[in-house]
N, C-alpha and C positions, 0 to 999 in steps of 0.2 A: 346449525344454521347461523347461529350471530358470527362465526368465526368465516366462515362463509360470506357472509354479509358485507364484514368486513375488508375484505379480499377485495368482491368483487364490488367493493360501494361504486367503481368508477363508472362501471356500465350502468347506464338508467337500466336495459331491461333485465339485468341479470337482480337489480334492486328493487326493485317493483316485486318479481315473482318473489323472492326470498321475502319481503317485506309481509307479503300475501302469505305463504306460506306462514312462516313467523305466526299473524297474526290465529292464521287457521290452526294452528300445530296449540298454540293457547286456547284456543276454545276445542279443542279438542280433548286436553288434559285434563280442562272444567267439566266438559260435559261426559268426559268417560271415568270421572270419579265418582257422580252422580250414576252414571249406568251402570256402574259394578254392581251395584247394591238393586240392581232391576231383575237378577237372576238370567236366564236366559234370553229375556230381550235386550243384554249387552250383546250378545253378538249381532244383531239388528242395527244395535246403534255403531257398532264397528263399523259395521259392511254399509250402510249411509255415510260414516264419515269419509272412509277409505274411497266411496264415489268422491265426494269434497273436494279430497286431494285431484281428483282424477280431472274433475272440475277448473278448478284451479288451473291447472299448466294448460288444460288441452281452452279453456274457454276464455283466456287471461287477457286477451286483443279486447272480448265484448267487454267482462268485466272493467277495464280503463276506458273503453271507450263510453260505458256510462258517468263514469267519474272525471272524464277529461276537463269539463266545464268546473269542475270543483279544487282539481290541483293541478299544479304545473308537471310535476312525474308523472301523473298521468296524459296528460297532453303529449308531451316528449314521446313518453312511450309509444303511443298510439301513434305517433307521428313518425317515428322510427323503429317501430316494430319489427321484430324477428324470430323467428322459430330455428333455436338451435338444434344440432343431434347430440346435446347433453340434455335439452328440454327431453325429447323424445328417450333416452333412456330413462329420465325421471318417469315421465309417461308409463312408461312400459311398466318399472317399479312397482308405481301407483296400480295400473290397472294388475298386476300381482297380488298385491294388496288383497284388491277385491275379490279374486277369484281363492284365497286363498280363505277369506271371510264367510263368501258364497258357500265353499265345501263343508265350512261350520255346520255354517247355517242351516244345510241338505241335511247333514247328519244330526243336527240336533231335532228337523219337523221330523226323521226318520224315529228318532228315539221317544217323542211325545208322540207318534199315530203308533208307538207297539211294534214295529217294524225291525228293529235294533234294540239292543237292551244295554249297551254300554259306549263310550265316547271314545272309541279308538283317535279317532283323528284328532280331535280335541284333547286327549289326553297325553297325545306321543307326538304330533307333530304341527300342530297349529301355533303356540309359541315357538316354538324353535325357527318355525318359516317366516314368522314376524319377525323373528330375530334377526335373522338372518337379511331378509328387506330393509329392515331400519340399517343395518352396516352397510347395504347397498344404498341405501338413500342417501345415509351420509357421505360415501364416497363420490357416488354420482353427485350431489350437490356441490362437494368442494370440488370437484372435475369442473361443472359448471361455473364456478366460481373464478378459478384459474384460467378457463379457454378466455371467457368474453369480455373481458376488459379491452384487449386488445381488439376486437372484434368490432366493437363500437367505435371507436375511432375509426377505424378501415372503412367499416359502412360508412359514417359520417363524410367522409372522403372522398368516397366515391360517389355518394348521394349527391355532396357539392359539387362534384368536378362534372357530372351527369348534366346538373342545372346551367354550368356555364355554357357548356357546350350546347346545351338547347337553345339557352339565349345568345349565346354566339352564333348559331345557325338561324332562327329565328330574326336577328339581325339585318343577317346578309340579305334573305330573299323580302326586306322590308323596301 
């Protein structure tokens, strides 16, 4: 994500979510060092984070739009907001994430009501899928990273050129 970051510092919203991100991926790290040692309700605390992220990209307009009175990138952002289709692939990611959390999750209230007696899923393919997502999150990020630099100037672009021609026509019929 910092390499990312740094790529796309030029877009405000590609630096906002990464920033967001960033910070949530930190308290993520703290708070799942802590959950290890919780036995089976880390996977609870997975499958809550894993919403987080999900949180994060899909709810990121409200989120700035609480904070906009408090920093100028949020302001920006909220002012020029956009939902990319590399956001939506992260989306998708994330909500993978979950579902793949979720499946624990089934299997492990399976295995504490008597129901199952051993952790297939969890033993043979719940890291690997993580795995596997995190190489896709990093990839889809620096995808993201690379598209929208470009992207923000173009809106900005068009955003102003939209304004002239309002107030040029606005003008006329004054």
């Amino acid at each position: 994500m910092i390499i990312a970051l740094f790529v796309g510092w030029k877009s405000i919203n590609t630096r906002c979510l990464l920033l967001m991100l960033v910070a949530l991926e930190l308290m993520d790290t703290i708070f799942t060092e802590i959950a290890i040692s919780w036995g089976n309700y880390y996977y609870l605390c997975v499958f809550i984070i894993s919403w987080a992220y999900v949180y994060v990209v899909f709810a990121r307009r409200l989120i700035v739009a609480k904070l906009k009175s408090r920093s100028r990138l949020c302001k920006d952002v909220y002012d020029h907001f956009y939902f990319t289709r590399q956001e939506g692939a992260l989306l998708f990611v994330y909500i993978s994430y979950v579902f793949v959390t979720f499946i624990a999750l089934v299997e492990l209230g399976l295995f504490v009501l008597y129901v199952i007696d051993s952790f297939p899923y969890i033993r043979y393919l719940f890291s690997p899928l993580l795995t596997f997502f995190c190489l896709m999150e990093a990839i889809v990020i620096l995808w993201l990273a690379t598209r929208t630099a470009p992207v923000d100037e173009h809106v900005l672009a068009m955003k102003h050129a939209r304004k002239m021609r309002r107030n040029n026509h606005s003008d006329r019929h004054k």
